[in-house]
N, C-alpha and C positions, 0 to 999 in steps of 0.2 A: 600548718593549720592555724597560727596563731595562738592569742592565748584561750582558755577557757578558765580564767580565775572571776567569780561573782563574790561580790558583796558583804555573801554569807560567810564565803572561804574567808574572807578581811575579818570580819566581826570574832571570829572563831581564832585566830591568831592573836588576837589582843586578848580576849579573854581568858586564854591559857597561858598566857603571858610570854609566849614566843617575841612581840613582838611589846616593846616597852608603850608607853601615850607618848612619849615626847618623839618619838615618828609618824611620818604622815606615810600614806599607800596613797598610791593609784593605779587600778583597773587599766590596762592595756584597750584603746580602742579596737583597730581593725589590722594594727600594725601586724605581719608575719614577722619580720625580722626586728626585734629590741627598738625602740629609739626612744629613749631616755630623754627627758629635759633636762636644763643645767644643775646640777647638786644630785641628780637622782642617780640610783644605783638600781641593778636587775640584779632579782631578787627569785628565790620558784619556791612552789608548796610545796611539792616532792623532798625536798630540800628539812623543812622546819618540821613535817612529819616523821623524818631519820635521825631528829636529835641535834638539827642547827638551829640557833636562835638569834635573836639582835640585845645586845650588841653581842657579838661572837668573841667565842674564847681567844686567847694570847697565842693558843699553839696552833689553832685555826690561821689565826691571823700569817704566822712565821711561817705558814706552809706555802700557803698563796705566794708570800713573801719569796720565799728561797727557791721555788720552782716556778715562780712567773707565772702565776696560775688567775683565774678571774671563775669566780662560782658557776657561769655557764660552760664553762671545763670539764665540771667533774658529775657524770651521772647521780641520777638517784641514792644508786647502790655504791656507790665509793664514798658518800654520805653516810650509809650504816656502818662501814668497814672503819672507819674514820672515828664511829662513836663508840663500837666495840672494842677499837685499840686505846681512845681517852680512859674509857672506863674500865679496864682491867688495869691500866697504871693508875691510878685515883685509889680504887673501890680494894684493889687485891697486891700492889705494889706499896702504894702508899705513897706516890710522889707524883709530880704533875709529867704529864708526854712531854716526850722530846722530839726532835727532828733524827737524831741517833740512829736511837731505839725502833723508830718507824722505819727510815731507809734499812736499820736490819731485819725488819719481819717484812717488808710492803716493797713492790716493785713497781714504777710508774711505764704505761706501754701508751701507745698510739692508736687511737682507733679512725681510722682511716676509711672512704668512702666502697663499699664494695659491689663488682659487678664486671664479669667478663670481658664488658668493653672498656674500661676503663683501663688506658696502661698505665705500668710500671716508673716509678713508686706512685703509688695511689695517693690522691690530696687527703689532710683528712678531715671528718667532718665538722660541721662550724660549732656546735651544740654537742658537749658530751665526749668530745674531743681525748680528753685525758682519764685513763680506766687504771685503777686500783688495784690490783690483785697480791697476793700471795706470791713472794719469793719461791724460789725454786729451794727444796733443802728448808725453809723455813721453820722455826719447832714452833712461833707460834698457832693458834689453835686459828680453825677452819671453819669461813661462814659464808653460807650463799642466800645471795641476793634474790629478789623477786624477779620470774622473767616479764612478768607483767608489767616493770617500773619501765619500758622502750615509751612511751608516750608523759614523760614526766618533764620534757619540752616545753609542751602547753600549757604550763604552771608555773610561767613567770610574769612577775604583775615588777612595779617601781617602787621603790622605799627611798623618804626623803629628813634629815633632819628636821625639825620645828623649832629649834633654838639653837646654841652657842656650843652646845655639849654637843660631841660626835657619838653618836650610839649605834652609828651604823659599822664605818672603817673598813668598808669593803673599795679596792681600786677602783677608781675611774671603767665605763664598761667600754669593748673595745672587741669586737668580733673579729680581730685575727683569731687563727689557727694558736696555739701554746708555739714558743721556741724551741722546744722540749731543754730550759735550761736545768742542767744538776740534773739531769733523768737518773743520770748511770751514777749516782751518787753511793754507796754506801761504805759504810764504816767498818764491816767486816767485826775484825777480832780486834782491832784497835782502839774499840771503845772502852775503857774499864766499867764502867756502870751499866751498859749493855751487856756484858758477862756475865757480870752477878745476876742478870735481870733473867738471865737466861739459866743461869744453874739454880736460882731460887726458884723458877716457875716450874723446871723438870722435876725437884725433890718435891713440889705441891703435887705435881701429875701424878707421881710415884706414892704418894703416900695419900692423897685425900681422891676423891671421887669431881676432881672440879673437870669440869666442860665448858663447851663454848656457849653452852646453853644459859651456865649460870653468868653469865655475862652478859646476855640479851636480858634477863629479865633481871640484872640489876638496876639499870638505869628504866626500864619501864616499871618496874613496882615502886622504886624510888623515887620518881615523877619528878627525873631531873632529866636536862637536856646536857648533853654531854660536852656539846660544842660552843655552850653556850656561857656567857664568862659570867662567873658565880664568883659570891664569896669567900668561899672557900673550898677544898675539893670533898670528894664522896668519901673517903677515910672519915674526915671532922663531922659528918651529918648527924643531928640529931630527928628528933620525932618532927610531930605533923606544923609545926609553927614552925620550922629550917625557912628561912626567905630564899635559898637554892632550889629549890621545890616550885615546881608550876603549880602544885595545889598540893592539901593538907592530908585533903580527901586520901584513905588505903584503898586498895584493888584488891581482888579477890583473887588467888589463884588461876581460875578458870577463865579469867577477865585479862592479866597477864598471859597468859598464852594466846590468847583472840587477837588481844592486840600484837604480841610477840610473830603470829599470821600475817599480821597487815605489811608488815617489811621487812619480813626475812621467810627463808625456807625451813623449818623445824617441823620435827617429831613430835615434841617438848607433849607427855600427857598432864592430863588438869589436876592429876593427885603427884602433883611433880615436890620434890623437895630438894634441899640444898648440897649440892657436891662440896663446897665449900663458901660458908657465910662469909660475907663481904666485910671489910671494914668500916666503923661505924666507931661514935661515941659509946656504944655499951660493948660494943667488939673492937677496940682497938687494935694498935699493931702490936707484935712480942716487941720483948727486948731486941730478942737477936735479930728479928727486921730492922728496929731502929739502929742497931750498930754498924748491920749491912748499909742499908742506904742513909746514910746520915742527912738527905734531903727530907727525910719526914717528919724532923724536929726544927730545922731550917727553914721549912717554908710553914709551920704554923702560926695560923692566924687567931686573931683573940674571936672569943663569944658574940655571936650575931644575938643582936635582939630579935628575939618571936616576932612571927607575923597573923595577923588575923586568921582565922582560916575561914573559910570562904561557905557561902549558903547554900551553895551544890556547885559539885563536882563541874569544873568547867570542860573536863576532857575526858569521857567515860569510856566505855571501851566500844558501847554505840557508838557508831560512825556521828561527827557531829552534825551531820545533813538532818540527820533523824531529829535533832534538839531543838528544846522549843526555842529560842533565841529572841534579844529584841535586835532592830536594826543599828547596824553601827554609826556613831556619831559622823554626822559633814565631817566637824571637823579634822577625825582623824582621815577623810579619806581625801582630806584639801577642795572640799567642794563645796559651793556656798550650800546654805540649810535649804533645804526643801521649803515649800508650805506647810503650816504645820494642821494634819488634819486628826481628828480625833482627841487620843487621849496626846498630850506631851510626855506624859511619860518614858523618859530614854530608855527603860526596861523593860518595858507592856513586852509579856511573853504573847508572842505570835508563831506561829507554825509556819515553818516553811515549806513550801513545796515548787516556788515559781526554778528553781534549776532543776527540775527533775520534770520526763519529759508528759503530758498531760496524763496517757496510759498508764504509764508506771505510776505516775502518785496516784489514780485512784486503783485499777485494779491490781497493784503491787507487781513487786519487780518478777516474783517468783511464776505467779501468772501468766507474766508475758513471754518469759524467757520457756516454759513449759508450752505456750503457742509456739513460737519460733522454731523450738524442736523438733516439733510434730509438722513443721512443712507447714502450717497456714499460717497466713498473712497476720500483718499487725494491726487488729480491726479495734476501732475507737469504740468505744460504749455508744449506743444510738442516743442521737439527739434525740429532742422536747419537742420535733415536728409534727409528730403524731405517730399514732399507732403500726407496726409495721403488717403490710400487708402480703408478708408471706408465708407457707403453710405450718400449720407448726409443727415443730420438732418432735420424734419421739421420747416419750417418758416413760419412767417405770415409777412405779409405785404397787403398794403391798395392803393387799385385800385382805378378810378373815375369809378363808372358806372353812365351814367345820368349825374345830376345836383350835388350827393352825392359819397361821398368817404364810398366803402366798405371794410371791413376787407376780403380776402382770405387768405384762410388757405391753403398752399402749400405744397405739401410732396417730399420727393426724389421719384426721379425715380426709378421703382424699372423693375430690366433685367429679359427679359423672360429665363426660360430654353432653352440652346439647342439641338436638338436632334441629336444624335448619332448613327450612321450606315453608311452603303453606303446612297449617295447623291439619290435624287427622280428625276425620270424622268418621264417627262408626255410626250403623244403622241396621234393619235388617237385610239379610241378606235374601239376594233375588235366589231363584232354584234354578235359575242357569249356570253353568260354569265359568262364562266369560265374565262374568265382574268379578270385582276383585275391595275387601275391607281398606286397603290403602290406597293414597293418593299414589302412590310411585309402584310399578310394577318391578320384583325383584329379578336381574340378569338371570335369562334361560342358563341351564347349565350346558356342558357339553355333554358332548353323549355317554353313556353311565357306559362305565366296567360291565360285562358279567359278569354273574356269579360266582365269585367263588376264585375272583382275579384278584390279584395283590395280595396286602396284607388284612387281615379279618379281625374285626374287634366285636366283644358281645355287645347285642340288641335288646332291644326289653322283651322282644319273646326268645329269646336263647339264637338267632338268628343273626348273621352277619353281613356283613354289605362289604361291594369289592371294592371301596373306597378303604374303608377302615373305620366308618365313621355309624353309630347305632341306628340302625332300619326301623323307623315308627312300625307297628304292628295294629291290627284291629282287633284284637283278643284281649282280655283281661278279664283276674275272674272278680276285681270289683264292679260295681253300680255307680250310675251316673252322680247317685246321691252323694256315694264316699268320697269323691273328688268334687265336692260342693266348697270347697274354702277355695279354689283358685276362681278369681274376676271373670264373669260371664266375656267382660267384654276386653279383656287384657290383650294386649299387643304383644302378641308374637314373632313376627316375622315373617310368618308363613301366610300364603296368596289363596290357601282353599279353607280358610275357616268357614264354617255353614255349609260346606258342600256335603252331596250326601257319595256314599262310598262306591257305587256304582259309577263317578263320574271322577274317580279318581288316579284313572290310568292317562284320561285327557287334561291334567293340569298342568299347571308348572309347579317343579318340585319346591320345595321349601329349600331358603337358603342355605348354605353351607354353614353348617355348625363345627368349631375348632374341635380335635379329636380329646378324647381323653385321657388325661394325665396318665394315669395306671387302668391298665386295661384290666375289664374282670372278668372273669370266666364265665363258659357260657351255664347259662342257668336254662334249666327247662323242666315247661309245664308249669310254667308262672302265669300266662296269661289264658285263662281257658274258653271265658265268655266274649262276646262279642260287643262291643262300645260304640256308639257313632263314631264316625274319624273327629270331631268336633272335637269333643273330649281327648283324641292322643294327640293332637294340633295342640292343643293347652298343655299338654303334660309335657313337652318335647323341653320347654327350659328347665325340666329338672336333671338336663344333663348335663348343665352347668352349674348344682348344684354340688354339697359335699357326696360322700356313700353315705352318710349319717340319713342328711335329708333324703335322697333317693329310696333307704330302702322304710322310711316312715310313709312317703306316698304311697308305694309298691305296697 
């Protein structure tokens, strides 16, 4: 897929000092496979967030060396495994890694192309080719990689010297497959310093509380890169001015385990404490270490001058995407200077958001990834076109009724149809039967059930129809007066409005009205007087009323 290194990833490597000023970066165009210009070297971010840095350590260096190895060889994850083992020789041995000591705890394997068609021996693959793991039998201690680090491919950009000093020293790049030279290398029981290395680390297991935990969050709370060539090693560290140090800035416990998450598999809780404290200037080594390995008075170095310490923290345990940053300089990235617009200032804190995708930087990641979930689409915030013109959504909101606040559930309004034809005119009505209050004469029915056929629903005199549906009635024991609130001239539906009840056996019946939800029992001796039909032609829609309104008419 190519790369996916921006700008910001560049600017954020210099400022944490992974990567010195006397190198130039450049951003990969469209290329999928590397192609380097002359002097350049391939480079990945995967890589510099595990603990490698430029210019890279010595022991770094002798491994590439003695296994024939080129950094697009070696995963993500054999990059943590790599600073895990620096830093338990450094931090808890007291002397620098060897080649030895690694082929006795680390075993180099092949990671080869897979897939049922593919025969035997499998090629392997071009990227990632050479995988790290744990010897078989091994006593050193046990750590697992991210399985999320498979796409740490696409975080490889170019690094070039800028001057006369080599601060990079990585091989020429070169997309063969590894030789596999020295694979099957190890030193067994042959080593004498590897022995001690191994009966000192078992009597630490046996007598203190240390893990492989406390090794992960050596080098992150110590806010040193492990692979990175330093002045001197994590034994000699002093406080926040050490120039070994990417910054001066401490971490907070809970800040080291967040980030301790971002590249390895841990348990590690946020009220975590030390199985055994690392060495250090106020914790040095015993005696009887220094007797054992007589490398930890041999290779020290004299007092580093302090270093400034810096106006905020360049590498927090916020992802650095989140930070405010300025842009990083042309220069370092070999590209002539832009125009300059605005302020000049090389530091003007700006917010980034152009590599995150428009959704996500405004309605947040957790947002969308909670749409996603639920099956709908990934919908953009509506433009500035204008208003949208669909119905609106239900809401809730909370009334007082009483004393107490109730939840109402409110819905949109939702628009009647409207009907289409010439416009209705009403007027009086003749005393014949054959006209009719509307323009359109409603479909004859077919010929009615009798009595007492089908299913039976009550009527408004306690009577049923062999449809199912309520039989208007001519009895009631109100007055024309008390059903005075319904419209003299309200549309019904019905074809005999004004007719008088003598001329009601020759009509067309009123249309079909839908039956009723919940049928109600028959009621009788509700209606006793008699009403023009006029008046139960009007009443007939309060069957589509609620029982509430029905029985306030009644």
């Amino acid at each position: 897929m190519g790369s996916n290194v921006t700008e910001y990833e560049i600017d954020w490597l210099y400022r944490s000092r992974r990567i010195p000023e006397g190198v130039i970066c450049r951003i990969p165009d469209d290329e999928i496979v590397p192609d380097p210009q002359p002097g350049e070297r391939v480079v990945f971010l995967a890589h510099f967030e595990r603990g490698f840095g430029l210019p890279p350590s010595s022991f770094f260096l002798d491994l590439l060396d003695f296994y024939k190895l080129q950094p697009h060889h070696l995963p993500g994850n054999s990059i943590f495994y790599l600073s895990c083992y620096a830093t338990f020789m450094e931090a808890y041995i007291g002397i620098r890694p060897t080649l030895e000591t690694f082929a006795r705890f680390f075993a180099l394997r092949i990671n080869s192309v897979q897939g049922l068609d593919i025969p035997k021996p499998k090629p392997p693959v071009q990227c990632g080719s050479c995988i790290i793991s744990s010897r078989q039998g091994s006593p050193f201690f046990k750590f697992s990689g991210l399985e999320s680090c498979r796409l740490w491919q696409g975080t490889f950009f170019y690094v070039k010297n800028n001057g006369a000093a080599d601060l990079i020293g990585l091989p020429p790049f070169d997309p063969a497959p590894p030789a596999k030279t020295n694979w099957g290398y190890n030193p067994k029981e042959s080593h004498n310093e590897t022995n001690r290395i191994i009966r000192f680390m078992r009597q630490k297991m046996k007598d203190t509380g240390i893990c492989s935990d406390d090794i992960v969050r050596t080098f992150i709370s110590r806010r040193v890169l492990p692979l990175k060539r330093r002045a001197h090693r994590m034994s000699e560290m002093y406080g926040p001015g050490d120039p070994t140090k990417i910054t001066g800035h401490p971490l907070s416990k809970k800040d080291v385990v967040l980030k301790a998450k971002q590249i390895c598999q841990t348990a590690m809780p946020f009220n975590w404490e030390w199985g055994l404290l690392p060495f250090s200037t106020t914790n040095p080594p015993t005696q009887e270490a220094k007797d054992r390995f007589p490398l930890i008075e041999a290779e020290r170095r004299g007092t580093c001058r302090k270093r400034a310490l810096d106006s905020f923290d360049p590498d927090p345990y916020i992802f650095w995407k989140d930070l405010k940053m300025g842009k990083t300089p042309a220069a370092r990235l070999g590209r002539s200077p832009p125009k300059p617009t605005g302020s000049s200032d090389d530091l003007t804190m700006l917010e980034i958001h152009e590599h995150v995708p428009p959704l996500r930087a405004e309605a947040g990641s957790e947002f969308v990834d909670k749409l996603m979930a639920q099956g709908q689409k990934n919908k953009r915030p509506a433009s500035d076109d204008g208003s949208s013109q669909a119905p609106p959504s239900k809401r809730f909101r909370t009334e007082p009724l009483g004393e107490k606040k109730v939840g109402m559930r409110r819905y949109g309004r939702k628009q009647m149809p409207t009907a289409s034809g010439p416009a209705l005119k009403l007027g009086p009505r003749p005393s014949g039967s054959e006209g009719s209050a509307r323009t359109s004469t409603p479909p004859p029915r077919s010929s009615p059930a009798p009595p007492g056929a089908g299913n039976t629903s009550a009527s408004l005199s306690g009577g049923t129809t062999g449809s199912g549906r309520a039989a208007p009635s001519t009895s009631d024991h109100r007055t024309e007066e008390d059903l005075s609130f319904f419209p003299e001239n309200q549309d019904t539906g019905a074809s005999n409005i004004g007719a008088g009840e003598e001329e009601a056996a020759g009509r067309t019946e009123p249309p079909l009205l839908p039956s009723l939800k919940k049928r109600q029992p028959p009621r009788q001796n509700l209606l006793r007087r008699k009403v023009p039909n006029r008046v139960m032609c009007l009443a007939l829609p309060i069957l589509h009323e609620p029982s509430s309104c029905r029985r306030q008419v009644l």
